[in-house]
Backbone as CSV, one residue per row, in Angstrom:
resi,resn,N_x,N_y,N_z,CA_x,CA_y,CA_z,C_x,C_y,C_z
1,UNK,-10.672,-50.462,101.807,-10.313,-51.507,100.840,-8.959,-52.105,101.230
2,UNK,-8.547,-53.528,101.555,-7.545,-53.771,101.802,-6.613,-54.534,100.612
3,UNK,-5.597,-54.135,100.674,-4.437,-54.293,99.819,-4.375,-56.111,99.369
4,UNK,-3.487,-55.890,97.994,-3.420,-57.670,98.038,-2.000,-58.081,98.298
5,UNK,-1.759,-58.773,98.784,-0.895,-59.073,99.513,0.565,-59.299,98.888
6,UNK,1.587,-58.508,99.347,2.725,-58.501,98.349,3.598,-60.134,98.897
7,UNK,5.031,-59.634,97.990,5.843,-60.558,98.669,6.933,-59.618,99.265
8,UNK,7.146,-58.478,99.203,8.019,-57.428,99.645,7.367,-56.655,100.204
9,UNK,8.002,-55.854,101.384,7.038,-54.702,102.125,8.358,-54.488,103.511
10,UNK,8.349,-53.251,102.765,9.731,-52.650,103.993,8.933,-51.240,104.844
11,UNK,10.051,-50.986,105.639,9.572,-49.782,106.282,10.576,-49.292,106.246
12,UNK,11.205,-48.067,105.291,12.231,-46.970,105.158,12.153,-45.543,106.900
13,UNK,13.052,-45.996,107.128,13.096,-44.727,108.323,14.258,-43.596,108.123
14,UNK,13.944,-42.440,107.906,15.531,-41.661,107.625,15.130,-40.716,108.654
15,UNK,16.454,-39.491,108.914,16.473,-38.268,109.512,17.499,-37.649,108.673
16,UNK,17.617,-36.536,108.453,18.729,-35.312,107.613,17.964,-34.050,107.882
17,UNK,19.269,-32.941,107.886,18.998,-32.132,107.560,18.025,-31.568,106.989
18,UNK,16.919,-30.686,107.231,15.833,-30.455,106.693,16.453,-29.439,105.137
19,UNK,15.441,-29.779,103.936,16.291,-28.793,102.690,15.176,-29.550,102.139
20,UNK,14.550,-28.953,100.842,13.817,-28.794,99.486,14.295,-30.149,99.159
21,UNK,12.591,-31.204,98.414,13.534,-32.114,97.734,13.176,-33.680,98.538
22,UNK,13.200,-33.938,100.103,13.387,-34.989,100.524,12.542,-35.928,100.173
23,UNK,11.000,-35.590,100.642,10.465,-36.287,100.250,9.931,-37.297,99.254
24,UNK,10.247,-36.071,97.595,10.217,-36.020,96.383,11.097,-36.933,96.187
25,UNK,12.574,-36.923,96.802,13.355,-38.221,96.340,12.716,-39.066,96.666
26,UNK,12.427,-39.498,98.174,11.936,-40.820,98.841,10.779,-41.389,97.561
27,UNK,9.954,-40.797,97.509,8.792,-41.549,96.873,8.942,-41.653,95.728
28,UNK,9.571,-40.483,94.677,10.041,-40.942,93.598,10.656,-42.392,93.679
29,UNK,12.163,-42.251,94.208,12.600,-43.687,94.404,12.038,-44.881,94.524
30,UNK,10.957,-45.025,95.616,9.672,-46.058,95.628,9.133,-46.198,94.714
31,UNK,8.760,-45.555,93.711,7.959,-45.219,92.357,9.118,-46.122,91.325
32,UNK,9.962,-45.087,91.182,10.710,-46.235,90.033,11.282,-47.706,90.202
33,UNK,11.139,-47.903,91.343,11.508,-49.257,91.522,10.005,-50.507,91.587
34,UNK,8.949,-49.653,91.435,7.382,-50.732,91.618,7.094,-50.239,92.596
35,UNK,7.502,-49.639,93.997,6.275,-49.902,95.215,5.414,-49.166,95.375
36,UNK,4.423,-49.501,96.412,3.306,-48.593,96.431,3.417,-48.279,97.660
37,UNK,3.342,-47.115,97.853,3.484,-46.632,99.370,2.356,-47.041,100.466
38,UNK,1.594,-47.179,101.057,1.282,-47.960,101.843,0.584,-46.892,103.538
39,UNK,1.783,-46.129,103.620,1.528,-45.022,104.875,2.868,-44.522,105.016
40,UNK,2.762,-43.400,105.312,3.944,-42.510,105.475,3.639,-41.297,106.529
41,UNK,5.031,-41.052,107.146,4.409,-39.957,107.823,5.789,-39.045,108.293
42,UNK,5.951,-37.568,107.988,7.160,-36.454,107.665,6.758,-35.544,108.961
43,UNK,7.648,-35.134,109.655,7.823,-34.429,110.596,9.311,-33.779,110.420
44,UNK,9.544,-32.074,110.366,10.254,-31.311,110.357,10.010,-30.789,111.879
45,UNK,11.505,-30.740,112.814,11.861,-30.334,113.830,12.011,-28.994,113.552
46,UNK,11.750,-27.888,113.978,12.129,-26.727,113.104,13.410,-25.412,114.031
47,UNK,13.166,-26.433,115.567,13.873,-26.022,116.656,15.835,-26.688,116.316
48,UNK,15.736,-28.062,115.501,17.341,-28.269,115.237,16.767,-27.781,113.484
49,UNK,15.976,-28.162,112.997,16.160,-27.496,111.161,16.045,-29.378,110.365
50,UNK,15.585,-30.066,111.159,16.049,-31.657,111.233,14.745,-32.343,110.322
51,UNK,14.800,-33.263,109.400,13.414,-33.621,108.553,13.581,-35.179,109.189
52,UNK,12.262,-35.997,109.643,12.111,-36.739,109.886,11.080,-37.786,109.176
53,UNK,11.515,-38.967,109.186,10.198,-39.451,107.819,10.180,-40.968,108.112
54,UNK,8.843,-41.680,108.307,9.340,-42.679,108.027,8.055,-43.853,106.713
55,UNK,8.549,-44.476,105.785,7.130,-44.761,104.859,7.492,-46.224,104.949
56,UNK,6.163,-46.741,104.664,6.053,-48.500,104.333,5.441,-48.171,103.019
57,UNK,6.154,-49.350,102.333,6.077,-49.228,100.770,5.876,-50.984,100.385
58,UNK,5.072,-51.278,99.546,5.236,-52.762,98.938,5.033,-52.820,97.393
59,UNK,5.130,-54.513,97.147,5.246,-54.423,95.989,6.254,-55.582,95.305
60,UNK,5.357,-56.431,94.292,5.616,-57.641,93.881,7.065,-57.648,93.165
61,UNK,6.887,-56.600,92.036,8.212,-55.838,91.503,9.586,-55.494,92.055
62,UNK,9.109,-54.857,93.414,10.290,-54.473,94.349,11.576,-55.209,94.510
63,UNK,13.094,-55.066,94.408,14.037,-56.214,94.191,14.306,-56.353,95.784
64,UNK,14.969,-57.056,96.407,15.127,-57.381,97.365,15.757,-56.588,98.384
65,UNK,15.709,-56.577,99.676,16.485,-55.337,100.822,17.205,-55.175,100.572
66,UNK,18.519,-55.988,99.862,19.928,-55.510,100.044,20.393,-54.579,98.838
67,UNK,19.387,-55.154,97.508,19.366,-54.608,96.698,18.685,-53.095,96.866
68,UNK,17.638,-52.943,97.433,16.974,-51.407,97.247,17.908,-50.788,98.537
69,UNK,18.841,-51.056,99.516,19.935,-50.588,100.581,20.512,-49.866,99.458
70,UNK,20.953,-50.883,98.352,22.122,-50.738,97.625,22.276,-48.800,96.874
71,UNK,20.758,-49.404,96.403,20.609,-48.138,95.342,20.146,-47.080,96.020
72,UNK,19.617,-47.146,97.268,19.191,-46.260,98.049,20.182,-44.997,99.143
73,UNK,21.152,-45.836,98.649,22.278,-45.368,99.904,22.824,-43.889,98.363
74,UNK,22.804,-43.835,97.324,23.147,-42.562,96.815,21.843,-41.869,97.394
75,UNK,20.623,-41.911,97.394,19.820,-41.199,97.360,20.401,-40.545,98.817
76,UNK,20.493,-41.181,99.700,20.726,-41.105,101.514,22.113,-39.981,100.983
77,UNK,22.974,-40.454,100.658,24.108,-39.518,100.288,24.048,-38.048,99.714
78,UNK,23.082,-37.878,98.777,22.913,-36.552,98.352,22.183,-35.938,99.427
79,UNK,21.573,-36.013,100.694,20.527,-35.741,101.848,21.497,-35.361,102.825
80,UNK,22.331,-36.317,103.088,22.899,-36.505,104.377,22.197,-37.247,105.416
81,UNK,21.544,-38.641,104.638,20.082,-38.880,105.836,21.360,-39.828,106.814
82,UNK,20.650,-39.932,107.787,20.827,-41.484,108.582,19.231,-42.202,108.508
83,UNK,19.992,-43.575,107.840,18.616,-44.015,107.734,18.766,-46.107,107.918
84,UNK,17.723,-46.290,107.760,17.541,-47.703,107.803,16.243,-48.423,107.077
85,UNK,16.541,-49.024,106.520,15.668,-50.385,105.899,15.272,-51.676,106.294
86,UNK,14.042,-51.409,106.902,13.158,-52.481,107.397,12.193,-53.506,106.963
87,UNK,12.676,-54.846,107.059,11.441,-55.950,106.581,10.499,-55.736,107.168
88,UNK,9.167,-55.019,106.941,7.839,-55.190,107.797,7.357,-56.729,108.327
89,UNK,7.439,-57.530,107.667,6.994,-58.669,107.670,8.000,-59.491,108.931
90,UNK,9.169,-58.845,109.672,10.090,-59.854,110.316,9.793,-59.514,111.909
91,UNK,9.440,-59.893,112.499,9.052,-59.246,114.139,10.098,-59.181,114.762
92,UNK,10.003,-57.753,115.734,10.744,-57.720,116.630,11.060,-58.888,117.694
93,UNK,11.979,-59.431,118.034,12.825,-60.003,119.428,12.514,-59.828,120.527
94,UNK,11.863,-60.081,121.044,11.887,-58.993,122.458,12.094,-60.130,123.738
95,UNK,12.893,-59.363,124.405,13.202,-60.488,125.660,12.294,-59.128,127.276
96,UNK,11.866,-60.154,127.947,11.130,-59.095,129.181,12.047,-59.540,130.264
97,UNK,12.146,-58.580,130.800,12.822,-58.597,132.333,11.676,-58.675,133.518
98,UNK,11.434,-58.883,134.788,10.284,-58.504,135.751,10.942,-58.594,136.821
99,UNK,10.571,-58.166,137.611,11.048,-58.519,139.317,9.864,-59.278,139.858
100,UNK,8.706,-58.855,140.869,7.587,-59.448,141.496,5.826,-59.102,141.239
101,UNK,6.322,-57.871,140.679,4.996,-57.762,139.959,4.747,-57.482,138.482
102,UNK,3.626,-58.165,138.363,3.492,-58.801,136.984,2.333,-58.250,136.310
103,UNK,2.213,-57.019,136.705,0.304,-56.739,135.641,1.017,-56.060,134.173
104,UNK,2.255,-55.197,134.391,2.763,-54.993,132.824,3.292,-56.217,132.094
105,UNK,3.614,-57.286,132.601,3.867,-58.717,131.783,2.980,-59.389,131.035
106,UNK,1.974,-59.516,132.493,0.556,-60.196,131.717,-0.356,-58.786,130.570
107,UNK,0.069,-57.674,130.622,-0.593,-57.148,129.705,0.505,-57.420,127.990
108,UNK,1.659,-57.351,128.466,2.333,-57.830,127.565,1.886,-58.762,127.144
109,UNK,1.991,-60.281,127.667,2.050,-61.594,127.593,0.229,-61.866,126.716
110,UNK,-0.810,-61.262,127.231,-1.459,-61.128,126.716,-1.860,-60.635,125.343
111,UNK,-1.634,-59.270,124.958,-1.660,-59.157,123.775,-0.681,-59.979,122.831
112,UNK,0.492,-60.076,122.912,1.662,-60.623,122.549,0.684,-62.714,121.580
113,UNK,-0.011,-62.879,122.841,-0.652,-64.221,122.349,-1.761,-64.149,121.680
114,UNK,-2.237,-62.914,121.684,-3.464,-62.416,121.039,-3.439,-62.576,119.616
115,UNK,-1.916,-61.629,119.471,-1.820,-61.797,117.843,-1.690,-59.828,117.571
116,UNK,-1.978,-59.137,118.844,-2.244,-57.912,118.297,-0.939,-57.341,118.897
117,UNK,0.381,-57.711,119.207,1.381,-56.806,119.743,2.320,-57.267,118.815
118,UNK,2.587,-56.805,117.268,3.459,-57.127,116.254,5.319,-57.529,116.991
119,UNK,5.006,-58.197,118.067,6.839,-58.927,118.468,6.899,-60.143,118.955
120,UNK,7.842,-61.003,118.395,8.364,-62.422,119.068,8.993,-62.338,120.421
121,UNK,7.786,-62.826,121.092,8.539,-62.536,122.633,9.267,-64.057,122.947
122,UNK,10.551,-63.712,123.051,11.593,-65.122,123.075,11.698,-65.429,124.515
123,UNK,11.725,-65.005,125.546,11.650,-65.174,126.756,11.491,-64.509,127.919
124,UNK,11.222,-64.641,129.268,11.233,-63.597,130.501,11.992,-64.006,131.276
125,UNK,12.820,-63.249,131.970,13.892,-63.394,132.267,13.670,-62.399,134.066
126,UNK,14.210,-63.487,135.460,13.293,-62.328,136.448,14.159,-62.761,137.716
127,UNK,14.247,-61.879,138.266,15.424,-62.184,139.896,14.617,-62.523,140.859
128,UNK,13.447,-62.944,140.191,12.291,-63.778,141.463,11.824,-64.470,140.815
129,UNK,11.683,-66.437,141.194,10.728,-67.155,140.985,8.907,-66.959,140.519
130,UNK,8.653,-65.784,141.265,7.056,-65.689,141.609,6.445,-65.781,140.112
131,UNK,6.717,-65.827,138.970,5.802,-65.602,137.836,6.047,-66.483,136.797
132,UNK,6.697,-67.448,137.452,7.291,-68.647,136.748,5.988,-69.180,135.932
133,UNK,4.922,-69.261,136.807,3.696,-70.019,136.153,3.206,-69.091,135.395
134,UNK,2.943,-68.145,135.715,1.967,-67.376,134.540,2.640,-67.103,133.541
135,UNK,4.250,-67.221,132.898,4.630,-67.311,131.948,5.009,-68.212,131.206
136,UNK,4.973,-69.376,132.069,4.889,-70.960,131.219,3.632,-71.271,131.165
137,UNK,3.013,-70.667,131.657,0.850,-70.849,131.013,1.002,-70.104,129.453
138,UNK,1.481,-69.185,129.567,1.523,-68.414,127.730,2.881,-69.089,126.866
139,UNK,3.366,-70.101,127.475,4.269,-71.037,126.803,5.429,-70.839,126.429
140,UNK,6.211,-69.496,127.150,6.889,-68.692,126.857,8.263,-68.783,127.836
141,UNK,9.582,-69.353,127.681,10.409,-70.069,128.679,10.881,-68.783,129.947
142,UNK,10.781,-69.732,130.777,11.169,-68.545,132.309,12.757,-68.640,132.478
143,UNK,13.185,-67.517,132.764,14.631,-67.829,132.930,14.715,-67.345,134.276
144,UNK,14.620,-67.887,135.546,14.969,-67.578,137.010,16.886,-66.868,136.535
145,UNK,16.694,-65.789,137.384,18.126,-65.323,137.417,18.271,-64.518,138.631
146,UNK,18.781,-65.187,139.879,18.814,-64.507,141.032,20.005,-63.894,141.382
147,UNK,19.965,-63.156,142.030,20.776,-62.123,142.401,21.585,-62.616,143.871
148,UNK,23.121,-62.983,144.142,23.246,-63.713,144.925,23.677,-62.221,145.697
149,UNK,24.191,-62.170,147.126,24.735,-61.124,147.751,26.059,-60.959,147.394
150,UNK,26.105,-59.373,146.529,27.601,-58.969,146.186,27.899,-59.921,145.005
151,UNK,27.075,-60.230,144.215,27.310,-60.723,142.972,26.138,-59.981,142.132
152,UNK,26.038,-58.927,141.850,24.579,-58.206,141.330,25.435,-58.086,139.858
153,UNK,26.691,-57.995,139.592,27.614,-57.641,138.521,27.303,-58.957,137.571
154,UNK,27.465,-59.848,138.163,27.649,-61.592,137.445,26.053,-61.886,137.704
155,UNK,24.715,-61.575,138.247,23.738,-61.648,137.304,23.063,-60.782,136.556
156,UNK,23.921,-59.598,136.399,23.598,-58.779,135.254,24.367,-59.332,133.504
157,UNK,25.315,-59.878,134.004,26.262,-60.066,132.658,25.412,-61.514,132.585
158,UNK,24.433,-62.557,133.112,24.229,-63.488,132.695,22.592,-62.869,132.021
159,UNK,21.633,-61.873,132.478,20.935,-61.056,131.763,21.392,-60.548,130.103
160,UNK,22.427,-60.127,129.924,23.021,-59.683,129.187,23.380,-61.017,127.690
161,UNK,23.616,-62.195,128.475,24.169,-63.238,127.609,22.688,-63.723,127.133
162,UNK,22.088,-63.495,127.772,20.409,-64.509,127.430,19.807,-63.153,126.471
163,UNK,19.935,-62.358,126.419,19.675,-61.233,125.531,20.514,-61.388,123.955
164,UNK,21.584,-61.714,124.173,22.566,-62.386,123.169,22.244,-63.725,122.628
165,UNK,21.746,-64.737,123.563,21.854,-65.763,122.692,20.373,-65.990,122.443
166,UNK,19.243,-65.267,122.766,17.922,-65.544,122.237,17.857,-64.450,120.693
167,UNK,19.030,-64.355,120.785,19.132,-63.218,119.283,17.998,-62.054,119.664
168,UNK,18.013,-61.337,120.701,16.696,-60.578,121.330,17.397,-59.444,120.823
169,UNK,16.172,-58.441,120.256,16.473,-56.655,119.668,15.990,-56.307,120.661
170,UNK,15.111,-55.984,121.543,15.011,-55.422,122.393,14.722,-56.099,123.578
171,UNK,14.924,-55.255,125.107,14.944,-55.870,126.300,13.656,-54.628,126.371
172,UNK,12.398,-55.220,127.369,11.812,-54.834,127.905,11.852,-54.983,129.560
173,UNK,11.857,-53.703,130.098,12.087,-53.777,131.849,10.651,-53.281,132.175
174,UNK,9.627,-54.415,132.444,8.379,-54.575,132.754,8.070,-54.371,134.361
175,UNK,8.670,-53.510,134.644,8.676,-53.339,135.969,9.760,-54.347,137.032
176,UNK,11.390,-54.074,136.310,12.451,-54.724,136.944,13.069,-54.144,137.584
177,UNK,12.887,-54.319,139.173,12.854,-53.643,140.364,14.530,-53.279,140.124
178,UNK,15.598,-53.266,139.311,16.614,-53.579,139.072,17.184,-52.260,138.429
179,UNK,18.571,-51.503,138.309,18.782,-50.717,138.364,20.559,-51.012,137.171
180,UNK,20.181,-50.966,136.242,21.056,-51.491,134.871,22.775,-50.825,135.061
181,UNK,23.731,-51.366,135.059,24.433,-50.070,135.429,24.931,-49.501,133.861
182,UNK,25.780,-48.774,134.128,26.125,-47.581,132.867,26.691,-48.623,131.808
183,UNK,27.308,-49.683,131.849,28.175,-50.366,130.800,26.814,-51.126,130.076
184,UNK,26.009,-51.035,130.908,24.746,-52.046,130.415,23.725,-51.815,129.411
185,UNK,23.590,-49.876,130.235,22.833,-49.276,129.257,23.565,-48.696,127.840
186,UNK,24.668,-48.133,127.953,25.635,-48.265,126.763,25.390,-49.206,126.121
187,UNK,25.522,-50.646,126.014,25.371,-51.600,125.362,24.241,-51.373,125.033
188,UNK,22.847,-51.613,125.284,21.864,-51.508,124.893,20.479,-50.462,124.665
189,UNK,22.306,-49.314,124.246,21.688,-47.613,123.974,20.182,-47.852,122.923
190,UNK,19.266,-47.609,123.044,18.060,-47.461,121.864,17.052,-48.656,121.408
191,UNK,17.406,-49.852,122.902,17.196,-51.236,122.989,16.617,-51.627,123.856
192,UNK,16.358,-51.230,124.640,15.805,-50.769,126.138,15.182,-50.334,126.477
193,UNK,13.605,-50.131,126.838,12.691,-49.553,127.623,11.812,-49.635,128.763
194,UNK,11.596,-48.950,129.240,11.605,-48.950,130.676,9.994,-48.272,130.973
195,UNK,9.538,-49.167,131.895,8.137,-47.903,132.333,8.243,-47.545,133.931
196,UNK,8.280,-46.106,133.802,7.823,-45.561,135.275,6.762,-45.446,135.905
197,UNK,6.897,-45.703,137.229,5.748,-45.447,137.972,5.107,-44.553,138.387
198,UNK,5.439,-43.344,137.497,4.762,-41.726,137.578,4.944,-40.998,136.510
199,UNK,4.158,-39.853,136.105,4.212,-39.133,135.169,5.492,-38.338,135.342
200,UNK,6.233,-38.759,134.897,8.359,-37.820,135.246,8.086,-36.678,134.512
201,UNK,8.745,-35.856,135.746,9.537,-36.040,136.559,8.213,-36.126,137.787
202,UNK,8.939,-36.421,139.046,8.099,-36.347,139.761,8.288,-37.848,140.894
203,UNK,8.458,-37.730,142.562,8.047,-38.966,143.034,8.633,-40.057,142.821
204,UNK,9.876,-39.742,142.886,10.598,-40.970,142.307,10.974,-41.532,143.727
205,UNK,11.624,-42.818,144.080,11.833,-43.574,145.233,10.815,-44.305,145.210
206,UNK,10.817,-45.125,146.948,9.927,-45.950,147.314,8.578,-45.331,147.589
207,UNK,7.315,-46.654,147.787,6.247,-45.818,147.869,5.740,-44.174,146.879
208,UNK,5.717,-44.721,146.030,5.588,-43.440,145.112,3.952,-43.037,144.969
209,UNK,2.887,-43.849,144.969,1.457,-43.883,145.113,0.968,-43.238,146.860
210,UNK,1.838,-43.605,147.593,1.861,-42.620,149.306,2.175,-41.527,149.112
211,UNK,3.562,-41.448,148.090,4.030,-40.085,148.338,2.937,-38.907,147.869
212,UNK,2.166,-39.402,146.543,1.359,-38.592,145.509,-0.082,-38.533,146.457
213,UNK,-0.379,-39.349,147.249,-1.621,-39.226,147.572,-1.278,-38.082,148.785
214,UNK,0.106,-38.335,149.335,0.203,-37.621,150.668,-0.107,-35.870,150.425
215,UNK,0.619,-35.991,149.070,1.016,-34.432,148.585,-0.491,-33.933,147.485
216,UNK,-1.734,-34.692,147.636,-2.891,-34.320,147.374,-3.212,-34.315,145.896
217,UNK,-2.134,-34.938,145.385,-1.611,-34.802,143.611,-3.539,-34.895,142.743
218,UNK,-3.837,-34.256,142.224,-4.654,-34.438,141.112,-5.022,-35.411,139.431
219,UNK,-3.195,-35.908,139.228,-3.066,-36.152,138.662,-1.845,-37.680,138.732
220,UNK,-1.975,-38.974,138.415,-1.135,-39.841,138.648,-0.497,-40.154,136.967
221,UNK,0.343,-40.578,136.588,0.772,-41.411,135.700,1.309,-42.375,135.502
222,UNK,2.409,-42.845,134.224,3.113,-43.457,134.194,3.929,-43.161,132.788
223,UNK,4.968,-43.264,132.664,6.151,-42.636,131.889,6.954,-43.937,131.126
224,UNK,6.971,-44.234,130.269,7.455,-45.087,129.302,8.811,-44.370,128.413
225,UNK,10.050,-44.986,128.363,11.322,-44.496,127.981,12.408,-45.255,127.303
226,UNK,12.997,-44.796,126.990,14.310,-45.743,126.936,15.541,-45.264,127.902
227,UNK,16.112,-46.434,127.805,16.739,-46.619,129.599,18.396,-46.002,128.741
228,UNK,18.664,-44.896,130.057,20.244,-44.636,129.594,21.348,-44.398,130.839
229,UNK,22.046,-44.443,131.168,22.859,-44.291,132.460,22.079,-43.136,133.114
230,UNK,21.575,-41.904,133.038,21.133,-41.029,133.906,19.665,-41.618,134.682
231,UNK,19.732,-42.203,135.082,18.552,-42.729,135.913,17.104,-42.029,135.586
232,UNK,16.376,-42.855,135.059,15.126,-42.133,134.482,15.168,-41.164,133.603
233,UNK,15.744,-40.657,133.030,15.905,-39.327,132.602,16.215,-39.732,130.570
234,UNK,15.977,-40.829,130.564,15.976,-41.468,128.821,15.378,-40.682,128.636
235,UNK,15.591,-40.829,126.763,14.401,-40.183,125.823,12.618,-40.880,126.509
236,UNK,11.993,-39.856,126.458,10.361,-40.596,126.711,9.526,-40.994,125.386
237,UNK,9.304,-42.106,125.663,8.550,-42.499,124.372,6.583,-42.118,124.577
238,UNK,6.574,-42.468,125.533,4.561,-42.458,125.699,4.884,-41.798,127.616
239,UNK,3.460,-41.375,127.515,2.922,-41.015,129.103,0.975,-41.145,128.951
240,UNK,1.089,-41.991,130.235,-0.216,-41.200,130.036,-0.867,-40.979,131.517
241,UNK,-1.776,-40.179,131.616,-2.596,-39.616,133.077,-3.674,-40.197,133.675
242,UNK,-3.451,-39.723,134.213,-5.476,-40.078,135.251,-5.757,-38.965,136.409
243,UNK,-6.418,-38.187,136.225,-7.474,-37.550,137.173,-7.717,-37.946,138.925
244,UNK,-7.115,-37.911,139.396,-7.701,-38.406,140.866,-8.360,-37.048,141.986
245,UNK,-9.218,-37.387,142.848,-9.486,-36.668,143.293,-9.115,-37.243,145.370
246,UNK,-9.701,-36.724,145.731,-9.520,-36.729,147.428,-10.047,-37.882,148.037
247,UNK,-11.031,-38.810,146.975,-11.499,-39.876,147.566,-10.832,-40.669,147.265
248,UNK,-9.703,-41.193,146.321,-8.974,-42.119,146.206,-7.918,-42.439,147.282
249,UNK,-7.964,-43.107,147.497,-6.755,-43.866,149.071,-5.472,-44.383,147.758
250,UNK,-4.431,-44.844,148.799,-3.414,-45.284,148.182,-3.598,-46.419,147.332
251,UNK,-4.352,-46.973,147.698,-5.002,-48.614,147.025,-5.328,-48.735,145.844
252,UNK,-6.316,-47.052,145.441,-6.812,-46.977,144.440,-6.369,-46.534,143.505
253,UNK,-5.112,-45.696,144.163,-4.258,-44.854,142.996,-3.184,-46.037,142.433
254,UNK,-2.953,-47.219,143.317,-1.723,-48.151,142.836,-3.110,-48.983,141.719
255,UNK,-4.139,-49.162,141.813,-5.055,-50.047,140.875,-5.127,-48.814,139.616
256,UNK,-4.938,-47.832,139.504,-5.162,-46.957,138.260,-4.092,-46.806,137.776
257,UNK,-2.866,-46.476,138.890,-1.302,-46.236,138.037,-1.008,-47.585,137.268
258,UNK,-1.386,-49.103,137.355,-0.963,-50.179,136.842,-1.409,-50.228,135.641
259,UNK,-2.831,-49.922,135.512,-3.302,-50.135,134.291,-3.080,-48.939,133.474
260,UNK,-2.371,-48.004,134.169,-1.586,-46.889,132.817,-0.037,-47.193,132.871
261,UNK,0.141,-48.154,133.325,1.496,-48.570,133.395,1.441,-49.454,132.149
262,UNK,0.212,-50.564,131.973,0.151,-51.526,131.284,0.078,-50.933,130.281
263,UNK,-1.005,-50.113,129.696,-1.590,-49.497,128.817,0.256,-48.858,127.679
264,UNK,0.334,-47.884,128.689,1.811,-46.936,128.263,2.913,-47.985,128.028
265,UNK,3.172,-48.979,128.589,4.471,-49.703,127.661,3.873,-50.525,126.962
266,UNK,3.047,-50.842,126.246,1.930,-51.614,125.206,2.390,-51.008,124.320
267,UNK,1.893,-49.674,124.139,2.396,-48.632,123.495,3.668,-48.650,122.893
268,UNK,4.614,-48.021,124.033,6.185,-47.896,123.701,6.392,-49.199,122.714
269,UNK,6.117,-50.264,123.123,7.078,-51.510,122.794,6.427,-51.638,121.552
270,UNK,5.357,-51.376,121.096,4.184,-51.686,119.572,4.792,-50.583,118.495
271,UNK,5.420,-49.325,119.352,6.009,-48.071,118.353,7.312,-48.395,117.984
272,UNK,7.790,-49.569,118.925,9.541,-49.825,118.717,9.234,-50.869,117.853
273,UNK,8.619,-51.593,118.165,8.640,-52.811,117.025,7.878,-52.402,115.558
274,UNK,7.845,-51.604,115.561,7.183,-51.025,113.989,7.561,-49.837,113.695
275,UNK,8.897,-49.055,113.989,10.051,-48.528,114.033,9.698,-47.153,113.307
276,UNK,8.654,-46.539,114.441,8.033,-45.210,114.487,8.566,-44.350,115.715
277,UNK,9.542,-44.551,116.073,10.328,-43.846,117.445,11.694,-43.374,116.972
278,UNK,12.006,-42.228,116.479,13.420,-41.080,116.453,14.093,-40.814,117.458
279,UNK,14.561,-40.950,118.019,15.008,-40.024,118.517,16.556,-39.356,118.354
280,UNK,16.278,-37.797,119.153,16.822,-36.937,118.851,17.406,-36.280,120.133
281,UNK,18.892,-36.657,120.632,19.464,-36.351,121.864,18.397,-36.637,123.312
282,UNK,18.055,-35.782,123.937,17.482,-36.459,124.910,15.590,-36.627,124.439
283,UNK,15.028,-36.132,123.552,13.893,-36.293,123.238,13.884,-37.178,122.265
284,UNK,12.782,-37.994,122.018,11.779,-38.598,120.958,11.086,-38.504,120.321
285,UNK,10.276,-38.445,119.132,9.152,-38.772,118.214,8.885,-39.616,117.723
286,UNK,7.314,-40.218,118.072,6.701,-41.045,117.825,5.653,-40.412,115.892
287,UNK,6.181,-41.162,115.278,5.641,-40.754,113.742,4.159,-41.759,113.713
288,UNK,3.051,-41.115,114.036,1.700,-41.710,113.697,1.080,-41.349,112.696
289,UNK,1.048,-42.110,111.319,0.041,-41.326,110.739,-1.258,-41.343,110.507
């Protein structure tokens, strides 16, 4: 049965200390103010003692974000939560980065026009010409940004400004052959995600589909993250596998790793923009309910 359609509808995300009580506030609170909860979903870490939660709630009654921030922030106070209050209804920002290959873009770019990848993709942004067309075919502005020799500093900070002035929440690195440095990822600690070209750890460098076939691997992936100065080594948001056996050549393993490349940051970027991703020092949780 589907719902009738409010004019309010947030998505509450907290973390605190795990203790008797949390939930009971949360929904109470939703309750006395009109909303109707909608989906929710509670995960206790039991390794830090840590309660994790995040609910969508609506509701005609409901007073406005700044107002339910307002009254909400004692509730957050007696908890100790860290938390945030989300318009469901406002889409994520998202700006894409690429270098020369483009099958995680066009899987982006695709759903994105579909209607089924809940984010405003404001632009692509790429240190190679080559995909100029297939992203002004989805109507979506190209920003050429090349990399001159010994100026890699001054077209990172002009990356950085087009991230700023498209008002973009998150940067997606869709396979940007490009290597962010530490002031960059600082800036855009929890903003940033990245997909690898293997199930990490594992095979990292050039030729990574040679290296796995050389070493008889059974198994290929691809690793979806958020990007932090330690090179690969972010919180992981999604992974997923594939089975190979002795008849696959290198050819076949780069045609299977793409489409779990595509598949796995589809993912990541659909869990960030509907703000079901925690994380917690170097790990993550994804809250599905």
């Amino acid at each position: 049965m589907s719902l009738p359609p409010s004019s309010h509808h947030y998505v509450l995300t907290m973390s605190c200390p795990d203790t008797t009580g949390i939930v009971a506030a949360i929904t109470q609170f939703i309750a006395v103010h009109g909303g109707l909860i909608t989906e929710t979903a509670h995960f206790v870490d039991a390794h830090v003692n840590r309660s994790f939660m995040r609910t969508c709630f609506q509701g005609d009654a409901l007073p406005p974000r700044e107002a339910i921030e307002a009254e909400f922030g004692a509730v957050a106070a007696r908890f100790g939560m860290e938390w945030e209050l989300h318009d469901a209804d406002q889409r994520c920002r998202v700006l894409v980065a690429v270098s020369r290959e483009g099958h995680c873009l066009n899987a982006l770019l695709h759903r994105w026009s579909i209607g089924v990848l809940p984010i405003d993709l404001v632009g692509v942004a790429s240190n190679h010409p080559d995909l100029r067309r297939m992203v002004e075919w989805y109507g979506v502005p190209f920003h050429h940004l090349p990399i001159e020799p010994g100026r890699k500093a001054d077209q990172e900070a002009r990356l950085l400004d087009l991230f700023d002035e498209t008002r973009s929440e998150l940067l997606v690195l869709a396979r940007y052959m490009q290597i962010l440095s530490d002031a960059a990822c600082g800036r855009l600690r929890g903003r940033c995600i990245n997909i690898h070209h293997s199930f990490l750890p594992g095979f990292k460098g050039a030729r990574p589909y040679h290296q796995a076939h050389e070493r008889g691997v059974k198994i290929i992936g691809a690793t979806a993250h958020y990007v932090t100065p330690d090179l690969d080594e972010g919180p992981i948001i999604e992974q997923g596998v594939e089975r190979v056996d002795h008849t696959h050549g290198p050819e076949e393993m780069i045609e299977i790793g793409h489409d779990l490349e595509s598949v796995v940051l589809n993912r990541a970027v659909r869990w960030h923009a509907e703000h079901r991703i925690f994380v917690a020092g170097r790990r993550s949780m994804v809250l599905r309910s």
